[in-house]
Biopython code that builds the backbone (N, CA, C, O; Angstrom):
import numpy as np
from Bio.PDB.StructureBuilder import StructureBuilder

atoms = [
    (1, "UNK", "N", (-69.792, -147.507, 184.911)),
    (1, "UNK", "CA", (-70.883, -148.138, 184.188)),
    (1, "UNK", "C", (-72.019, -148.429, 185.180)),
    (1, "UNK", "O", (-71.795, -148.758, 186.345)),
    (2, "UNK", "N", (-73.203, -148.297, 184.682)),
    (2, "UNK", "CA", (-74.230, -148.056, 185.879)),
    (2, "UNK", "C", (-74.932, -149.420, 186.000)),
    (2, "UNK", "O", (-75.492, -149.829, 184.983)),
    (3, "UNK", "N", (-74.977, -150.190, 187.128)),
    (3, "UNK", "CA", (-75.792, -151.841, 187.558)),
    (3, "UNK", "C", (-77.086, -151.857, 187.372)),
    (3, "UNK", "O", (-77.725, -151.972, 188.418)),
    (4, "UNK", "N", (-77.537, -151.802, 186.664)),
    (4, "UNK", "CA", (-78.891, -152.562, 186.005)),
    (4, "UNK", "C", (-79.807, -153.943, 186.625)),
    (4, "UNK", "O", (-79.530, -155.088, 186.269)),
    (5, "UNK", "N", (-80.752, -153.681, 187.446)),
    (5, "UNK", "CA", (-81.114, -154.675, 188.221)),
    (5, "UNK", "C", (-82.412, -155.169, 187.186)),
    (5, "UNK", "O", (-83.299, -154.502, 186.653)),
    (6, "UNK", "N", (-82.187, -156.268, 187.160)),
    (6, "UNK", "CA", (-83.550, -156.897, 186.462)),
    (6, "UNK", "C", (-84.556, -156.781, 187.042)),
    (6, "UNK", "O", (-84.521, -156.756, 188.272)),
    (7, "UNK", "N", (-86.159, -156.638, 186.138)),
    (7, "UNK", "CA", (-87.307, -156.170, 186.680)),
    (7, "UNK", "C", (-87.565, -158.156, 187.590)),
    (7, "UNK", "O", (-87.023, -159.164, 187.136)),
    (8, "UNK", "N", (-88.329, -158.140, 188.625)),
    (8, "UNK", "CA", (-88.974, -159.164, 189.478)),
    (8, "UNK", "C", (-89.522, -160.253, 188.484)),
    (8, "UNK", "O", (-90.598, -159.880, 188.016)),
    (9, "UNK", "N", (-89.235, -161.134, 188.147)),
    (9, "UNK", "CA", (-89.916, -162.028, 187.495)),
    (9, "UNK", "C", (-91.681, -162.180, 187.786)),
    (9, "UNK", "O", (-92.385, -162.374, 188.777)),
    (10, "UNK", "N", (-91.901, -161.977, 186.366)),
    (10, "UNK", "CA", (-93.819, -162.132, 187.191)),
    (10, "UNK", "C", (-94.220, -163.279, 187.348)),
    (10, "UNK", "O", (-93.591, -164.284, 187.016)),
    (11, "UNK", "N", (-95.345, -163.258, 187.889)),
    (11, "UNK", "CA", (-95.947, -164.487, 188.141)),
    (11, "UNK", "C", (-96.261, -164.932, 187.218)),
    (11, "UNK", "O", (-96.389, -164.160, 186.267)),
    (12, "UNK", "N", (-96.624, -166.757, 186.950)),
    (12, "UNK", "CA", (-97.049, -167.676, 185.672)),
    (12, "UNK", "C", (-98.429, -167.511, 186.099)),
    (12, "UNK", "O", (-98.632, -167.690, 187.300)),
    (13, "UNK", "N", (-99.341, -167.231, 185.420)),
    (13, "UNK", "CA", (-100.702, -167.146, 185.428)),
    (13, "UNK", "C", (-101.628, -168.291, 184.640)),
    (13, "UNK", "O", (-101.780, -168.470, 183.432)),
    (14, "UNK", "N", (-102.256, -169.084, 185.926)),
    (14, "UNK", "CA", (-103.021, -170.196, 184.986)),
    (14, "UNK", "C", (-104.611, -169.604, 185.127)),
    (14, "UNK", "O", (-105.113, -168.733, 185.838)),
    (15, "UNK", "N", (-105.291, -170.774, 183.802)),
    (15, "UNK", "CA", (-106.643, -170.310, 183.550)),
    (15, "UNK", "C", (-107.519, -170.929, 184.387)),
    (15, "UNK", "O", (-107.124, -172.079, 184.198)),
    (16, "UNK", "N", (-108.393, -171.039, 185.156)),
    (16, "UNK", "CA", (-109.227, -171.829, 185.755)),
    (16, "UNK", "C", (-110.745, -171.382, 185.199)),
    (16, "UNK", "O", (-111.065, -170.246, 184.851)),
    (17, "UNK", "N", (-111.637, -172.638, 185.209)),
    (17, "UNK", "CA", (-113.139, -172.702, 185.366)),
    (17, "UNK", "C", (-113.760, -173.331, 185.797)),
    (17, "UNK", "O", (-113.107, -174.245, 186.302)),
    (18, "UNK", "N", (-115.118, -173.480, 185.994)),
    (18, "UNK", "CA", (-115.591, -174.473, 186.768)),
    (18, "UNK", "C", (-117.074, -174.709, 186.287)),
    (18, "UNK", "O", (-117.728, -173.909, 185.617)),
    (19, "UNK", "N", (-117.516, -176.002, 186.763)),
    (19, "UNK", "CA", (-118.713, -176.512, 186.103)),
    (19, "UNK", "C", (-119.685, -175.818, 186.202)),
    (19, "UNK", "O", (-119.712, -174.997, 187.118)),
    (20, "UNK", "N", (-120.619, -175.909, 185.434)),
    (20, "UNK", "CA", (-121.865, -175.114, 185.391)),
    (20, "UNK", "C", (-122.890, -175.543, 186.231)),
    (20, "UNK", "O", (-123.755, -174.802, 186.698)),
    (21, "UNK", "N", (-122.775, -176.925, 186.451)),
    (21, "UNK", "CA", (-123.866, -177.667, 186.838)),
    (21, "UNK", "C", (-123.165, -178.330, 187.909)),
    (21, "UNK", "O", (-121.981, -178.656, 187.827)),
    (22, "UNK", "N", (-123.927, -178.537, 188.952)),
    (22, "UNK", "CA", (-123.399, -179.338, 190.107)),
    (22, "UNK", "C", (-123.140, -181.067, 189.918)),
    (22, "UNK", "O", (-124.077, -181.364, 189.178)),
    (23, "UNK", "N", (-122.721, -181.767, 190.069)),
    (23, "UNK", "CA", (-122.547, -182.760, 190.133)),
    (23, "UNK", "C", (-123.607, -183.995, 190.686)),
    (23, "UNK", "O", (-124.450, -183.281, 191.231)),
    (24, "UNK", "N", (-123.986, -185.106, 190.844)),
    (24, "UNK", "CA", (-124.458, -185.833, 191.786)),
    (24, "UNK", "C", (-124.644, -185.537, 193.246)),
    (24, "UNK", "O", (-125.693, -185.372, 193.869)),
    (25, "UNK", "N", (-123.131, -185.500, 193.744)),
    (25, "UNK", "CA", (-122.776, -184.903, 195.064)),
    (25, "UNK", "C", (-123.326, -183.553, 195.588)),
    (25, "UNK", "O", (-123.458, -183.289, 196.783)),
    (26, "UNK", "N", (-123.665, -182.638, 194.443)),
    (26, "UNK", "CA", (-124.434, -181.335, 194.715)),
    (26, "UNK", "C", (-123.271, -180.501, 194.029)),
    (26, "UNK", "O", (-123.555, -179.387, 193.587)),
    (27, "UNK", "N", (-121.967, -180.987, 193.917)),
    (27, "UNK", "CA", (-120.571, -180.012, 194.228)),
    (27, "UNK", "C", (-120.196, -179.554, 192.460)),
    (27, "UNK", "O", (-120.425, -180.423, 191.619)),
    (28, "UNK", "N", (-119.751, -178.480, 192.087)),
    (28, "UNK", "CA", (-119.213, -177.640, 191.114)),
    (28, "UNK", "C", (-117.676, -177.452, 191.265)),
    (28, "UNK", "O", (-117.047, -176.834, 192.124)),
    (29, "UNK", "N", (-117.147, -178.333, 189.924)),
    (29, "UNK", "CA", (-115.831, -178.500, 190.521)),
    (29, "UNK", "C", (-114.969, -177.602, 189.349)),
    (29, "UNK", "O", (-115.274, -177.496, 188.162)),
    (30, "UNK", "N", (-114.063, -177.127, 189.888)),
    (30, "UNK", "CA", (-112.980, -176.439, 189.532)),
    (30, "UNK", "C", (-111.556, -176.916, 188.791)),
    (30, "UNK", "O", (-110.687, -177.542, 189.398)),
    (31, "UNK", "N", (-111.449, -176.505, 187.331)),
    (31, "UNK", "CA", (-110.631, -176.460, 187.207)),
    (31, "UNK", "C", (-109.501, -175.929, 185.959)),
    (31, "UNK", "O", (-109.744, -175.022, 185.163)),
    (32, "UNK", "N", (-108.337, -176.662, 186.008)),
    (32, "UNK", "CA", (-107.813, -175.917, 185.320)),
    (32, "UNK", "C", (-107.577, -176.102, 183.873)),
    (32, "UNK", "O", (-107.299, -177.193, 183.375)),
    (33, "UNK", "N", (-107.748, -174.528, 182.938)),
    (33, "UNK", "CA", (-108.442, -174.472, 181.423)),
    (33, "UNK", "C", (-107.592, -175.996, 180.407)),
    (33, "UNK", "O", (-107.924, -176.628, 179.403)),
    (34, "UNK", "N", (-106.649, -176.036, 181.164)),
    (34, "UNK", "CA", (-105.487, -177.445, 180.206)),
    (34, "UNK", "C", (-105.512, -179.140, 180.957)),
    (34, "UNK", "O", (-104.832, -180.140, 180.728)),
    (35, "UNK", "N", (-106.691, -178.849, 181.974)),
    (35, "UNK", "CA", (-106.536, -180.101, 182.315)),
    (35, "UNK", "C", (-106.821, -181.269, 181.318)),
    (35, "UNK", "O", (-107.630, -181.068, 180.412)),
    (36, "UNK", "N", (-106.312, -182.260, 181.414)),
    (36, "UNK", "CA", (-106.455, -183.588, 180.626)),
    (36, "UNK", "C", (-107.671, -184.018, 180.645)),
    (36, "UNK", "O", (-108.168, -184.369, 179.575)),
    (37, "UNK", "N", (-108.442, -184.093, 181.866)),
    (37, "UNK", "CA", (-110.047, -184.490, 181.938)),
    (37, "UNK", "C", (-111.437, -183.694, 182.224)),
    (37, "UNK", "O", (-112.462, -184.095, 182.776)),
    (38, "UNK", "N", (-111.118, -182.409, 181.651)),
    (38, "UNK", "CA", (-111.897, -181.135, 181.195)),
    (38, "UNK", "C", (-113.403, -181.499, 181.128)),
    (38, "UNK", "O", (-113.903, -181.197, 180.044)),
    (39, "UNK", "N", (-114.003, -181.905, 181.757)),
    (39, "UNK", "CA", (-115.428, -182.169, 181.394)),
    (39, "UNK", "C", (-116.176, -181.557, 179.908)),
    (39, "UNK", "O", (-115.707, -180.474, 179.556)),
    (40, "UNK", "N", (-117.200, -182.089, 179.072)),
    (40, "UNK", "CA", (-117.805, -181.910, 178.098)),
    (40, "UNK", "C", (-118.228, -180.680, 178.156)),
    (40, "UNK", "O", (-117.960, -179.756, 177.388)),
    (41, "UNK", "N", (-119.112, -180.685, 179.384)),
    (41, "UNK", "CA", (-120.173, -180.213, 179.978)),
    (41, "UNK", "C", (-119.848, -178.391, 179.953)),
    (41, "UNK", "O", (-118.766, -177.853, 179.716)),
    (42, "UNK", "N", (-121.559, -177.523, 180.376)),
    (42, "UNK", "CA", (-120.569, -176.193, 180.179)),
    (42, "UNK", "C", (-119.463, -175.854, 181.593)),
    (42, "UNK", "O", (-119.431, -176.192, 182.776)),
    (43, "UNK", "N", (-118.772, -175.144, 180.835)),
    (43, "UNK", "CA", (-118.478, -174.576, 182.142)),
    (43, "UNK", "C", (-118.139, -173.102, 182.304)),
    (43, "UNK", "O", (-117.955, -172.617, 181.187)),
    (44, "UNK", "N", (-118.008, -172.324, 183.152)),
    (44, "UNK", "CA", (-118.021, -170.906, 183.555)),
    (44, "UNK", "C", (-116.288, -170.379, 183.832)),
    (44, "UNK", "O", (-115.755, -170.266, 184.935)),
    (45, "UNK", "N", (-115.737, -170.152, 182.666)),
    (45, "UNK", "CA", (-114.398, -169.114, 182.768)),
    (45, "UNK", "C", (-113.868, -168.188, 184.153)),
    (45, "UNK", "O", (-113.869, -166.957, 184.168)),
    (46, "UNK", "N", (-113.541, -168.829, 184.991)),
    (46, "UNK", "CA", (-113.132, -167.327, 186.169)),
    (46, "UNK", "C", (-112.047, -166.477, 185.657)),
    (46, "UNK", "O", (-112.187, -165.265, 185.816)),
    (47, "UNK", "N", (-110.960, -166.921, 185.052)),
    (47, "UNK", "CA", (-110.071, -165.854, 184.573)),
    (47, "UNK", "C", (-108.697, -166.301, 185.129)),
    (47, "UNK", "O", (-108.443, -167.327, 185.759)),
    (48, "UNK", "N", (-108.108, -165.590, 184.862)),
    (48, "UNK", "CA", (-105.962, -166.297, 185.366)),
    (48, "UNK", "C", (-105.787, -166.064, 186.440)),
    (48, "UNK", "O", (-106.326, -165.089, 186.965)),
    (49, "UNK", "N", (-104.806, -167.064, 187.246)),
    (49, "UNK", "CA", (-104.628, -166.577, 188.899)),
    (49, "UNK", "C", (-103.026, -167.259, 189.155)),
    (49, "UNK", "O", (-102.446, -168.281, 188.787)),
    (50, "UNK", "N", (-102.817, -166.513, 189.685)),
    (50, "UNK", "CA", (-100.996, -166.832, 189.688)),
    (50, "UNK", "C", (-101.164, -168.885, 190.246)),
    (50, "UNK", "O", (-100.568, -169.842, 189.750)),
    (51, "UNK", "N", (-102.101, -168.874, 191.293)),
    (51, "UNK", "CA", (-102.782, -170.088, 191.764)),
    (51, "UNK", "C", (-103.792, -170.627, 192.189)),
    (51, "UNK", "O", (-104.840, -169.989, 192.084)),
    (52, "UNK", "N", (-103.819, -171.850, 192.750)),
    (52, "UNK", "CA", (-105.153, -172.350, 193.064)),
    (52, "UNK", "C", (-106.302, -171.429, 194.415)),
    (52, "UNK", "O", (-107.458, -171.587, 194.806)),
    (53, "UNK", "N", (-105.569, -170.814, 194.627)),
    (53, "UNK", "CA", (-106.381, -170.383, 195.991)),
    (53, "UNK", "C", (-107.383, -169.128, 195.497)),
    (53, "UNK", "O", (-108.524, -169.004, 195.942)),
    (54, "UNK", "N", (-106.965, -168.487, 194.803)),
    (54, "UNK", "CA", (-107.425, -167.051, 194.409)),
    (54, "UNK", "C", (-108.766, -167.860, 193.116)),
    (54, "UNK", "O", (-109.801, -167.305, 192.749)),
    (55, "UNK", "N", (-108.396, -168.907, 192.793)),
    (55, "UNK", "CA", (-109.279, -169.469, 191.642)),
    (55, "UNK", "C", (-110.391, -169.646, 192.381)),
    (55, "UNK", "O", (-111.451, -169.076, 192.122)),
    (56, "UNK", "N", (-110.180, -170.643, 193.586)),
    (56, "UNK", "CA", (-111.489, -171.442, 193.763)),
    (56, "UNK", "C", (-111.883, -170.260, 195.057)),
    (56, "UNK", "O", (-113.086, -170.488, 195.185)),
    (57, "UNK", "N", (-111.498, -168.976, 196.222)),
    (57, "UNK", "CA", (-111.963, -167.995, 196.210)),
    (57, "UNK", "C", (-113.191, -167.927, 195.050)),
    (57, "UNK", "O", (-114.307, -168.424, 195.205)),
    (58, "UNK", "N", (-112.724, -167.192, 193.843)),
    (58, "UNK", "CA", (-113.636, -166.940, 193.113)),
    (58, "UNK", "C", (-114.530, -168.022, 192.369)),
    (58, "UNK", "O", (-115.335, -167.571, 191.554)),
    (59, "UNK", "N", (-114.479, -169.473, 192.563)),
    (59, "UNK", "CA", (-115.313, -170.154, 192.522)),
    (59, "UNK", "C", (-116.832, -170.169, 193.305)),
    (59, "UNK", "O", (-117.998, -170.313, 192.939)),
    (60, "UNK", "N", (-116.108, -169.931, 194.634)),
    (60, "UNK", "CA", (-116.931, -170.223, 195.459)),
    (60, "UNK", "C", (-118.179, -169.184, 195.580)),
    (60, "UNK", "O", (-119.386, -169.357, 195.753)),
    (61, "UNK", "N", (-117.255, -167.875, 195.393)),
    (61, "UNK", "CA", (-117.850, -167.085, 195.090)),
    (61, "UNK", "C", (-119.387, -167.111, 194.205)),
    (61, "UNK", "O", (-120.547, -166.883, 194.545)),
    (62, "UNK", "N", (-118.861, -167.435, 193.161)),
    (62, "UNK", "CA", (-119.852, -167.736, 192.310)),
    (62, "UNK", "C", (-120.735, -169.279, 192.842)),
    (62, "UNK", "O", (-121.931, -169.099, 193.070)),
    (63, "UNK", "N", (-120.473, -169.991, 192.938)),
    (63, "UNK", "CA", (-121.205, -171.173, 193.860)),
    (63, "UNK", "C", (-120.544, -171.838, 194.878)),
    (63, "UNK", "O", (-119.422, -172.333, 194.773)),
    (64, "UNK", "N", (-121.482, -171.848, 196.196)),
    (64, "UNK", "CA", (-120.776, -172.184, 197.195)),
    (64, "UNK", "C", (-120.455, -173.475, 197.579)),
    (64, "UNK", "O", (-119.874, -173.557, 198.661)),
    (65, "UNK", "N", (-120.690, -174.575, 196.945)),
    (65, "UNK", "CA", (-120.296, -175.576, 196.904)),
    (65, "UNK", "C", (-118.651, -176.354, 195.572)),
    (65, "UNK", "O", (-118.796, -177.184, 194.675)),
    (66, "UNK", "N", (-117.835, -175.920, 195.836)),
    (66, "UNK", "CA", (-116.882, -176.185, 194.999)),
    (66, "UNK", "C", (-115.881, -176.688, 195.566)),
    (66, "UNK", "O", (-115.311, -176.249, 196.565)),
    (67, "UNK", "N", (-115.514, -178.034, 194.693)),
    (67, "UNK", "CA", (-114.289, -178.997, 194.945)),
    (67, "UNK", "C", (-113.122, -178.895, 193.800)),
    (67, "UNK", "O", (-113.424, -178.998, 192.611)),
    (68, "UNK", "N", (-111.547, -178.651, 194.297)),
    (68, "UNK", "CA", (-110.949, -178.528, 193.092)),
    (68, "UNK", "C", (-110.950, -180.239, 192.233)),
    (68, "UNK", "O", (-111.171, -181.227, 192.933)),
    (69, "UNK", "N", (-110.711, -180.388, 190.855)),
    (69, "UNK", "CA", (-110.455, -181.016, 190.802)),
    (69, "UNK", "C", (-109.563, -182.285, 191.004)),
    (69, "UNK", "O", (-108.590, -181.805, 190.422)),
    (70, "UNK", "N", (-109.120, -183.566, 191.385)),
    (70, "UNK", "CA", (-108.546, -184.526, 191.506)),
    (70, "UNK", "C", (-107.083, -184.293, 191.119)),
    (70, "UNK", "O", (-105.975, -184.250, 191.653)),
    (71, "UNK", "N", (-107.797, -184.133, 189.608)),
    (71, "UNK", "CA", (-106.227, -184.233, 188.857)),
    (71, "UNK", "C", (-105.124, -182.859, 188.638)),
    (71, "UNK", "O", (-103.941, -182.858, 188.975)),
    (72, "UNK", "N", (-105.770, -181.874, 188.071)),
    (72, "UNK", "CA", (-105.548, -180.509, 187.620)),
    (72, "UNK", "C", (-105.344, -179.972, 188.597)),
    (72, "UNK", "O", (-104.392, -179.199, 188.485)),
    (73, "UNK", "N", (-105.967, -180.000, 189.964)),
    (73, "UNK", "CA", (-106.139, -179.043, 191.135)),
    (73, "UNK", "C", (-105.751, -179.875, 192.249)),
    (73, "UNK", "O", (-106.024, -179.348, 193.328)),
    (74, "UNK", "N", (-105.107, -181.201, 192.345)),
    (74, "UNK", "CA", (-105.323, -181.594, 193.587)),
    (74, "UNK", "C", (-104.698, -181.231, 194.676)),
    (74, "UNK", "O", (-104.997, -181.744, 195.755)),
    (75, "UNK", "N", (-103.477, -180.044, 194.537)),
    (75, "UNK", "CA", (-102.832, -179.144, 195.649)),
    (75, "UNK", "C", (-103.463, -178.582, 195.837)),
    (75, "UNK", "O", (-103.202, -178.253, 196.994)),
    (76, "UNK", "N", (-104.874, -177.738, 195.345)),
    (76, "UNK", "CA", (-105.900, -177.124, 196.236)),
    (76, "UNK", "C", (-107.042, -177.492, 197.213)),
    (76, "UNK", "O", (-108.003, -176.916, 197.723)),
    (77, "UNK", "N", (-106.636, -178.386, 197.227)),
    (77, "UNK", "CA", (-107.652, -179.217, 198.455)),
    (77, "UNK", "C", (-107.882, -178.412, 199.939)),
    (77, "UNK", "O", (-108.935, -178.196, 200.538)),
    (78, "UNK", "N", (-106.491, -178.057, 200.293)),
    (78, "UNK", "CA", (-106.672, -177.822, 201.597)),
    (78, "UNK", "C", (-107.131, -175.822, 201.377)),
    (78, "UNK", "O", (-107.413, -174.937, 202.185)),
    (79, "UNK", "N", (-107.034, -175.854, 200.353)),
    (79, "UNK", "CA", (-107.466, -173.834, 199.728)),
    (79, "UNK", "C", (-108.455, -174.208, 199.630)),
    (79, "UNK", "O", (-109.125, -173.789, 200.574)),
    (80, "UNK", "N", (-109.210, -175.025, 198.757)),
    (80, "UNK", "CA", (-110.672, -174.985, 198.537)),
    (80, "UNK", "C", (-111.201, -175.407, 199.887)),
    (80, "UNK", "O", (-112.413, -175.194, 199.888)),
    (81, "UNK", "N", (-110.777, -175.945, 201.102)),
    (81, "UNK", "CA", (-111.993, -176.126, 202.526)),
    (81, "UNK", "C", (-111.746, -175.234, 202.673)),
    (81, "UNK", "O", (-112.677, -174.552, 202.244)),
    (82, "UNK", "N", (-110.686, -174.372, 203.211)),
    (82, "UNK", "CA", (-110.820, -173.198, 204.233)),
    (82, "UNK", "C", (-111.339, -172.162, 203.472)),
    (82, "UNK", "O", (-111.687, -171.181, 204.129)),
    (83, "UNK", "N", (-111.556, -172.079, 201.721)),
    (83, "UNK", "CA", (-112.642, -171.498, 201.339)),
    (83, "UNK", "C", (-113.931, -171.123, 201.957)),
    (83, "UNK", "O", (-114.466, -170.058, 202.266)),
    (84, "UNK", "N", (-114.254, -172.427, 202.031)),
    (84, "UNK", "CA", (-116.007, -172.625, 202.155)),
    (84, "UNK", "C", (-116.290, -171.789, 203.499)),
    (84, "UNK", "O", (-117.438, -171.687, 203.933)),
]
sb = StructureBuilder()
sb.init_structure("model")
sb.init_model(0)
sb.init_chain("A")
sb.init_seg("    ")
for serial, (resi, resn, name, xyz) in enumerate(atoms, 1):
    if name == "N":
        sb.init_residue(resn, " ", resi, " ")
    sb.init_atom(name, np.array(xyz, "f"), 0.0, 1.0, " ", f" {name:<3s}", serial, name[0])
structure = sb.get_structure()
């Protein structure tokens, strides 16, 4: 009978976006599409990323001033400096 290896489990893919508008501070913050404190305000869709690093990458991308959020993002802190 022939052993059948299961395919690699994929990665969980979350949604991230980030503000449209800079903040007080100057800063456009990042985050993620299910956070609890989602700002009103618009914000700009980047698309799914297995995690925080590849998100705010493409944050920054798009504006170079970006902080992850507090709550939603706050394991990307040390991804979002060595971003910049």
């Amino acid at each position: 009978m022939p052993h059948h290896r299961l395919p690699p489990e994929l990665p969980r893919l979350k949604s991230y976006a980030v503000t449209a508008h800079a903040g007080p501070g100057g800063h456009h913050f990042l985050h993620a599409t299910d956070c609890r404190v989602l700002p009103a305000e618009t914000l700009v869709q980047l698309g799914a990323f297995p995690d925080i690093a590849p998100a705010m990458e493409a944050a920054h991308r798009r504006y170079g001033d970006v902080e992850p959020c507090g709550l939603c993002a706050r394991t990307g802190r040390a991804a979002g400096k060595s971003a910049a």
